[in-house]
C-alpha positions in Angstrom: 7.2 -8.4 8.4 8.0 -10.9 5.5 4.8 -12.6 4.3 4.5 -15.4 2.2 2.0 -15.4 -0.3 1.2 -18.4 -2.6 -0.1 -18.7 -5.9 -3.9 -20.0 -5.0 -3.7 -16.5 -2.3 -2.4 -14.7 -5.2 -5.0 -15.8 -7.6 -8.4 -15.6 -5.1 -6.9 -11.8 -5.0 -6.5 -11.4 -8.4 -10.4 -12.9 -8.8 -11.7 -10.7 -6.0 -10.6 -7.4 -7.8 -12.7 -8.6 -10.8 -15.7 -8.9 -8.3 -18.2 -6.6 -10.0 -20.3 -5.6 -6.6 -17.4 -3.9 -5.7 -16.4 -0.6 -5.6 -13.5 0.4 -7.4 -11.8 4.4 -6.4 -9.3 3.9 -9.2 -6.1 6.0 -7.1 -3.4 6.4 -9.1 -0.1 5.0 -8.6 2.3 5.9 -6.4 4.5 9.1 -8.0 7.3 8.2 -5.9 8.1 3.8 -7.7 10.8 2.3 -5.9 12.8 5.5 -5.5 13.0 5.4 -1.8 12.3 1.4 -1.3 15.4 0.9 -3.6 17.5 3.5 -2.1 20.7 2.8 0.3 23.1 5.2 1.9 26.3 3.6 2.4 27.6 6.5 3.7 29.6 6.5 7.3 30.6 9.3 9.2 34.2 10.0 9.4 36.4 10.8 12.0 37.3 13.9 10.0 33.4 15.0 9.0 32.3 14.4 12.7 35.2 17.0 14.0 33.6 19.1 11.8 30.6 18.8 12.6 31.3 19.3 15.9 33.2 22.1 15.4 30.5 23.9 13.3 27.7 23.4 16.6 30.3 25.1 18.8 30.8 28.2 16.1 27.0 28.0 16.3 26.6 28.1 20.4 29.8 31.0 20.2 27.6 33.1 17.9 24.2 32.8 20.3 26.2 34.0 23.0 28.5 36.4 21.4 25.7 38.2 19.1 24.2 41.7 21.6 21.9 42.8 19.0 18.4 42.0 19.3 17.3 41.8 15.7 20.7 39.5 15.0 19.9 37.0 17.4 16.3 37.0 16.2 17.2 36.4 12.9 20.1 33.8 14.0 17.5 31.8 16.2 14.9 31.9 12.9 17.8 30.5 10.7 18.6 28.1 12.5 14.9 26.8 13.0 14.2 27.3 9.4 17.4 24.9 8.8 15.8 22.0 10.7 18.8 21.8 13.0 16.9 23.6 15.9 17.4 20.8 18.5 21.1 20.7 18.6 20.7 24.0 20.3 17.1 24.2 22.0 19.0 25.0 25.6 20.8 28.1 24.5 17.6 29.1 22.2 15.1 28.7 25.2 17.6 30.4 27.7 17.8 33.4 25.2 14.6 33.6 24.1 13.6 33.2 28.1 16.0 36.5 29.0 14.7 38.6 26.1 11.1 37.6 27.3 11.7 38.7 30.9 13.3 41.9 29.4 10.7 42.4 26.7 9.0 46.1 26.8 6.0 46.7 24.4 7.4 50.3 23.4 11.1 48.0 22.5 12.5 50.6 19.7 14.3 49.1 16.6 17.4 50.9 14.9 16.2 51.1 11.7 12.2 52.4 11.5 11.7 50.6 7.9 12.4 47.2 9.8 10.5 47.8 12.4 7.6 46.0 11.4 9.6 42.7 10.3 11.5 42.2 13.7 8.3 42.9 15.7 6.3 40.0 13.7 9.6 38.0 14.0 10.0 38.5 17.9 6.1 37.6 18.3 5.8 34.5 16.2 9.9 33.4 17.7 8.5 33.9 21.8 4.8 32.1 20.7 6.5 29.4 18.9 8.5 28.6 22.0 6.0 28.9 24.2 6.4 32.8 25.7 2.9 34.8 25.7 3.3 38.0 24.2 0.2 40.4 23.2 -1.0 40.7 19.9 -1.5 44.2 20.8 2.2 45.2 19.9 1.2 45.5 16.5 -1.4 48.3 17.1 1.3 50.6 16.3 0.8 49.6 12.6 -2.4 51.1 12.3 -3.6 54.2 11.1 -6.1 56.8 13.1 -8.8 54.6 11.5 -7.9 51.5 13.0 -7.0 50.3 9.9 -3.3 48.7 9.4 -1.8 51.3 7.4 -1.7 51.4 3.5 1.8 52.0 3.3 3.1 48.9 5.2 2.7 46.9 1.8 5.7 48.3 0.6 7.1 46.9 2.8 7.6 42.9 1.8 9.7 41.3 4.0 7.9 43.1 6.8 4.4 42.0 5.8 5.7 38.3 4.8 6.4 38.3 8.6 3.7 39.2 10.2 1.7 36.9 7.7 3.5 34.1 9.3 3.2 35.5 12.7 -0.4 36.0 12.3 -0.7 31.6 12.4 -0.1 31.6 15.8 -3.3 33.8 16.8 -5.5 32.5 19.6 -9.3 33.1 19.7 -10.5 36.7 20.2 -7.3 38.3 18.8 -9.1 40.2 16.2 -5.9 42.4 15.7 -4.5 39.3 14.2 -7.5 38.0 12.5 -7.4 41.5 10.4 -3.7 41.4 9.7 -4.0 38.0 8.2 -6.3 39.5 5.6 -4.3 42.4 4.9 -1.3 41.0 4.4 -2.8 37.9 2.4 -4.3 40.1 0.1 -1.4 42.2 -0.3 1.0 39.0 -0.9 -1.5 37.7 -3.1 -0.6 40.5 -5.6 2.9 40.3 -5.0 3.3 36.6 -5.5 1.0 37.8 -9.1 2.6 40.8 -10.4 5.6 41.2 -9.0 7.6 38.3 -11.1 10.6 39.9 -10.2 11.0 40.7 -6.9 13.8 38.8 -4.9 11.2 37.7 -2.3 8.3 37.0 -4.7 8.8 32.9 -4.6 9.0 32.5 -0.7 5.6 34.3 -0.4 4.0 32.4 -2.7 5.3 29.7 -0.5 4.6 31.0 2.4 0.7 31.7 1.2 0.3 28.1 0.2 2.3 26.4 3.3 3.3 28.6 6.3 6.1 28.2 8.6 4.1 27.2 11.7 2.1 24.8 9.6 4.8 23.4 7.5 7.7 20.8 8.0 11.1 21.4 9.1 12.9 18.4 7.4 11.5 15.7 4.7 13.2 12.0 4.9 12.3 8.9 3.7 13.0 5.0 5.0 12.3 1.8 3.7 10.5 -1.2 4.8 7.6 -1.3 2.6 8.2 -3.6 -0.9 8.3 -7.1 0.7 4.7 -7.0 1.7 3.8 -6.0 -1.8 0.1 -4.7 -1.0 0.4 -2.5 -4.5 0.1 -5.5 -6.2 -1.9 -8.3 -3.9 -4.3 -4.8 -3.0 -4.7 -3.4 -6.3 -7.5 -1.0 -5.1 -5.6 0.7 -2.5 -3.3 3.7 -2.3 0.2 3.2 -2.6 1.6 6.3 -0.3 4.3 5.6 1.7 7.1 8.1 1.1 4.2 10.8 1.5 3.0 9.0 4.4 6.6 9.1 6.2 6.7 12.6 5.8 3.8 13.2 7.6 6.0 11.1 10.6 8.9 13.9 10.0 6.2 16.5 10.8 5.5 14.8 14.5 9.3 14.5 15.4 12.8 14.6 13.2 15.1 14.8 15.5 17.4 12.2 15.2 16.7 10.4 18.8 13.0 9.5 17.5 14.3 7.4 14.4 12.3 4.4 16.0 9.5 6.2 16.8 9.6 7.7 13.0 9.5 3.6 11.7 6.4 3.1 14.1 4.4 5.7 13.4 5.2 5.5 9.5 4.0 1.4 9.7 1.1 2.3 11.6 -0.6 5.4 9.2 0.6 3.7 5.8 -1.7 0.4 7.1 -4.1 2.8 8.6 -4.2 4.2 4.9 -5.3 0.4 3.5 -7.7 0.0 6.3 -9.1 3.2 5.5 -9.0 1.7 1.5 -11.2 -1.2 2.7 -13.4 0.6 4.2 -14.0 3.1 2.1 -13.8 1.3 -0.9 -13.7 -2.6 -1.2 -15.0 -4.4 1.5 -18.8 -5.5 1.6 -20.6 -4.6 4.9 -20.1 -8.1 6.5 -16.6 -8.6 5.6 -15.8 -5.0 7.5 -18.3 -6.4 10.2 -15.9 -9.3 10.6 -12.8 -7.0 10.4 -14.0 -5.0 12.8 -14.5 -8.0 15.0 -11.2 -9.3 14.6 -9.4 -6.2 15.7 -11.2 -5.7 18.8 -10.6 -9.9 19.6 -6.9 -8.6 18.3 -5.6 -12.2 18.3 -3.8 -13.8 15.3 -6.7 -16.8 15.2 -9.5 -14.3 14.3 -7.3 -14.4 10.8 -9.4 -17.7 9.8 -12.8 -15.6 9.6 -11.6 -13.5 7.3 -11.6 -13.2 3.4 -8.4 -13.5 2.0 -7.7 -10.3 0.5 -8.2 -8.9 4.4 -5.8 -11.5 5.8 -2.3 -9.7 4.3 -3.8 -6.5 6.4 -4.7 -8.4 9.5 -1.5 -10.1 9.6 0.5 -7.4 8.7 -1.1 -5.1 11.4 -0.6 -7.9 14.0 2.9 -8.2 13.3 3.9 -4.4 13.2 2.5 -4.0 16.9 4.2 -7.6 17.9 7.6 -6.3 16.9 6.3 -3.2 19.4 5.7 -5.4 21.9 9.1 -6.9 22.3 10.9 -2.9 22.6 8.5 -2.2 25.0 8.4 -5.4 27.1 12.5 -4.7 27.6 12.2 -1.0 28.5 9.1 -1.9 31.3 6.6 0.3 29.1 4.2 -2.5 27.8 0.7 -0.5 28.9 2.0 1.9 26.6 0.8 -1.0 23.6 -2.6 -1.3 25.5 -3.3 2.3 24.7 -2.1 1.8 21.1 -4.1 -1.1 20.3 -7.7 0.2 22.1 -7.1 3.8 20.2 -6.8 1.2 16.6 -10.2 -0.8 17.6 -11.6 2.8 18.2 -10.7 4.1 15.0 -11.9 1.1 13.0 -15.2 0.8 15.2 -15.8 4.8 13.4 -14.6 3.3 9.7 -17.6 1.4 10.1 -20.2 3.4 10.7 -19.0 5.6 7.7 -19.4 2.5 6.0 -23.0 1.7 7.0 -24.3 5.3 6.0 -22.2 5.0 2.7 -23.9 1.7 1.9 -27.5 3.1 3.1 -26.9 6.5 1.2 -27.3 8.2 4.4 -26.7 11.8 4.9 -26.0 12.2 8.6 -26.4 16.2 10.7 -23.8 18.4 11.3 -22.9 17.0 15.0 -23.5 13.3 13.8 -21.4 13.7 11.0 -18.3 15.4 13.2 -18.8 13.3 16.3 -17.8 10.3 14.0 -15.3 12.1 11.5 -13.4 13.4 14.7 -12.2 10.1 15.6 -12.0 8.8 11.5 -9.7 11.8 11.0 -7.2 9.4 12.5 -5.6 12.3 14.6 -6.5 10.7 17.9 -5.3 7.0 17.2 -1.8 8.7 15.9 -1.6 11.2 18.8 -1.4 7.8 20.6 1.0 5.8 18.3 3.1 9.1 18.2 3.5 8.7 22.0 4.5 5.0 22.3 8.0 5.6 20.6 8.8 8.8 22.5 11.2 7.5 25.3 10.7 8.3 29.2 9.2 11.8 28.2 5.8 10.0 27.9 4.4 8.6 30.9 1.0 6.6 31.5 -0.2 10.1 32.4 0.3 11.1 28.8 -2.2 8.1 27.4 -4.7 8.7 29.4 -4.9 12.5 28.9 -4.9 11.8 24.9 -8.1 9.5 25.9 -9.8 12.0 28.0 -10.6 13.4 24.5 -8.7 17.1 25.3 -9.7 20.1 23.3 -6.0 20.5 21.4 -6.8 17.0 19.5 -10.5 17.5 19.0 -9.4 21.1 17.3 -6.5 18.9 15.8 -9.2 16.4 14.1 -11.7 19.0 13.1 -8.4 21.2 11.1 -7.5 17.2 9.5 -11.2 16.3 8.6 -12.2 19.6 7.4 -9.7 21.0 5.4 -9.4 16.9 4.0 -13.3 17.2 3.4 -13.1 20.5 1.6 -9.7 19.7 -0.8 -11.2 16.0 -1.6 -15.3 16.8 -1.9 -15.2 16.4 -5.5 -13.2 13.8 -6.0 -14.4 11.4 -3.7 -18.2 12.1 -4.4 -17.6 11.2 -8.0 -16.2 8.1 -6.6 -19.4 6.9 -4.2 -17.6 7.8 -1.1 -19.4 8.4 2.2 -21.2 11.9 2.7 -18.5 14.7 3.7 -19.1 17.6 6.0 -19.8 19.2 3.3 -22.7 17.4 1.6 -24.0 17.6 5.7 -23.6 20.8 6.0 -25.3 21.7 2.8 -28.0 18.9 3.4 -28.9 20.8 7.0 -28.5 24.0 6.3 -29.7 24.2 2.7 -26.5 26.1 2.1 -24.6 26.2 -1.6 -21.5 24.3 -2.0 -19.3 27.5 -1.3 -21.5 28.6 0.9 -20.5 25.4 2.8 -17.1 25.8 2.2 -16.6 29.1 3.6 -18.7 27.9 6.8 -15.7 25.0 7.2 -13.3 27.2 6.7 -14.3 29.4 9.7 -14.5 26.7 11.6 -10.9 25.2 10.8 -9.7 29.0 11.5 -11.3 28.7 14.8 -9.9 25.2 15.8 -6.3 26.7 14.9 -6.7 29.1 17.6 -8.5 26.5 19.9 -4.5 24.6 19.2 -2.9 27.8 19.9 -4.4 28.5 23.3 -4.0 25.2 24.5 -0.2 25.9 24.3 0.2 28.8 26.2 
């Protein structure tokens, strides 16, 4: 993905920032420098470290089988998923987790009373996580004759840190778990505040700002970046990679997906320029011409383009080129088809935001979402996500992500929303295009918060629209 660049290139780029009929966003630099583009790891396993290694997964796989304790193979299985290391073992896990399943009873009795609330919260968010159903009604035996959870369970830290984190795997209608999340919130909320000292008090701060279910098991970083230079030749764009390629760890880590990691981190951190011309530089017939070139998708269309847009084009046609070749080889070219239409259908949305930013247009509720669905990228990287995945995806799997299904719809709406309410102010002092926010407010006359708490309910309700699609 080399690219040449000579000095008249350099200079009409360095003109074109000047330009004062553009819009500038001013992002800040990248936090991150060369760190990671610098880094190498000339490390190689040894004989020696991979015995051990070895040796350590067997003491693991002994300890599954030898432990006969309910509550120590619970907490086993959550150690070892909490250490990212989860898929050396997923057999043995699924097989035990499958037996204890089968064998589950709802009146199951604990040894110890003052744990009983931690294991059951543990054993519910461990068989939902893996895919068991299991009734949220198991934790009616924590309430009081007022069907209130009982006062006294917030002594109780560990217990209630655990059923905070099992209440993010609630489906629509559990209201048992809708309540618990705002008891135990509010009770964590003052133990994170007040109670400095206690042993647990920084992993439930954590856990109220990122919780397990929603977090990421293991943060990496790769190179590839530097040569194409776009901090400097794209001065108005954001420079994100490293935090872009976690956001690949969160789809897959396993070490098996290493190529499918590369792609999908090429394809968001040029999605991220795109967006950046779009939102921010490019003048409503340049993008007009963009968007034309990506549907024609053929390395001539290049010539109709300004020259700060040509380092993207290329640069986008190249990354999906060096796809081609992998997938020609392995007889899984329609999988690029599918990658390539789900790009021209993202873009095609980019500029619509576009037009009603340019024309200071404040679109409804449903207008506003039926276009931010697909410009919350989450449909165009469910696809790229697949075409790196190996024989587990088949041409099935495209053409259900483009059958629009409910789990990335509510995937989109929890992307744009929460990104519309964490960004409102910032990109609204910047000229950006209207949010849901400013529609939602515009519609329904509603205050700022007043809006905020509306999108908030509805991101709520799209996690449980995710959670009942995987049962």
């Amino acid at each position: 993905m080399s690219l040449e660049v000579s000095a008249s290139y350099a200079k009409v780029i360095q003109n074109s920032g000047k330009d004062s009929t553009r819009r500038s966003a001013n992002f800040r630099p990248s936090i991150w420098g060369d760190h990671f583009l610098q880094y190498t790891c000339d490390y190689q396993e040894t004989d020696d470290r991979s015995l051990k290694h070895l040796e350590l997964k067997k003491e693991i796989r002994r300890m599954l089988k030898a432990l006969n304790k309910t509550s120590h193979t619970l907490e086993l299985i959550d150690a070892i998923q909490r250490l990212g290391v989860s898929y050396h073992f997923e057999s043995e896990i699924d097989e035990i987790l499958g037996k204890m399943h089968k064998a589950y009873r709802d009146d199951d009795l604990w040894d110890n009373e003052n744990d009983k609330l931690y294991y059951i919260a543990l054993q519910f968010r461990l068989f939902r996580q893996n895919g068991y159903r299991i009734s949220a009604d198991v934790f009616n035996t924590f309430k009081g004759s007022d069907g209130k959870f009982k006062a006294s369970l917030a002594k109780d830290v560990r217990g209630m840190l655990s059923l905070y984190e099992a209440t993010h795997l609630r489906v629509h209608e559990e209201n048992i778990l809708d309540e618990a999340l705002a008891f135990t919130t509010s009770h964590l909320e003052s133990i994170a505040t007040h109670q400095i000292r206690s042993p647990l008090a920084e992993q439930v701060k954590h856990a109220l700002v990122q919780p397990i279910h929603k977090g990421l098991q293991r943060l990496e970083a790769r190179q590839w970046w530097k040569e194409l230079d776009f901090t400097h030749k794209l001065p108005f764009i954001r420079d994100r990679v490293a935090e872009l390629y976690f956001w690949a760890i969160g789809v897959y880590f396993k070490p098996q997906y290493s190529f499918a990691r590369r792609l999908f981190t090429k394809v968001l951190s040029l999605t991220s320029i795109i967006d950046d011309i779009y939102d921010v530089y490019g003048k409503i017939e340049e993008l007009e011409l963009f968007t034309s070139a990506i549907e024609r998708w053929d390395i001539n269309a290049i010539d109709q383009l300004p020259e700060y847009m040509k380092l993207c084009y290329r640069a986008l046609i190249d990354v999906y080129s060096e796809v081609e070749k992998d997938l020609a080889s392995q007889g899984k070219l329609y999988r690029l088809y599918y990658a390539k239409e789900a790009m021209k259908n993202l873009v095609k949305h980019y500029l619509f935001e576009a037009k009603w930013c340019h024309q200071n247009y404040v679109p409804t509720v449903d207008e506003y979402m039926a276009v931010a669905l697909v410009t919350s990228t989450c449909p165009m990287l469910s696809t790229i996500s697949f075409v790196g995945m190996g024989d587990i995806v088949t041409k099935e799997s495209f053409e259900w992500i483009f059958s629009n299904p409910r789990s990335v719809r509510a995937s989109s709406a929890v992307n744009r929303l929460m990104n519309d309410i964490m960004s409102h102010k910032f990109e609204q002092s910047r000229g950006h295009v209207a949010s849901s926010v400013e529609c939602c407010m515009k519609q329904y006359e509603a205050t700022e918060e007043e809006a905020y708490n509306e999108l908030r309910k509805q991101v709520s309700n799209a996690w449980k629209d995710i959670e009942e699609e995987r049962e």
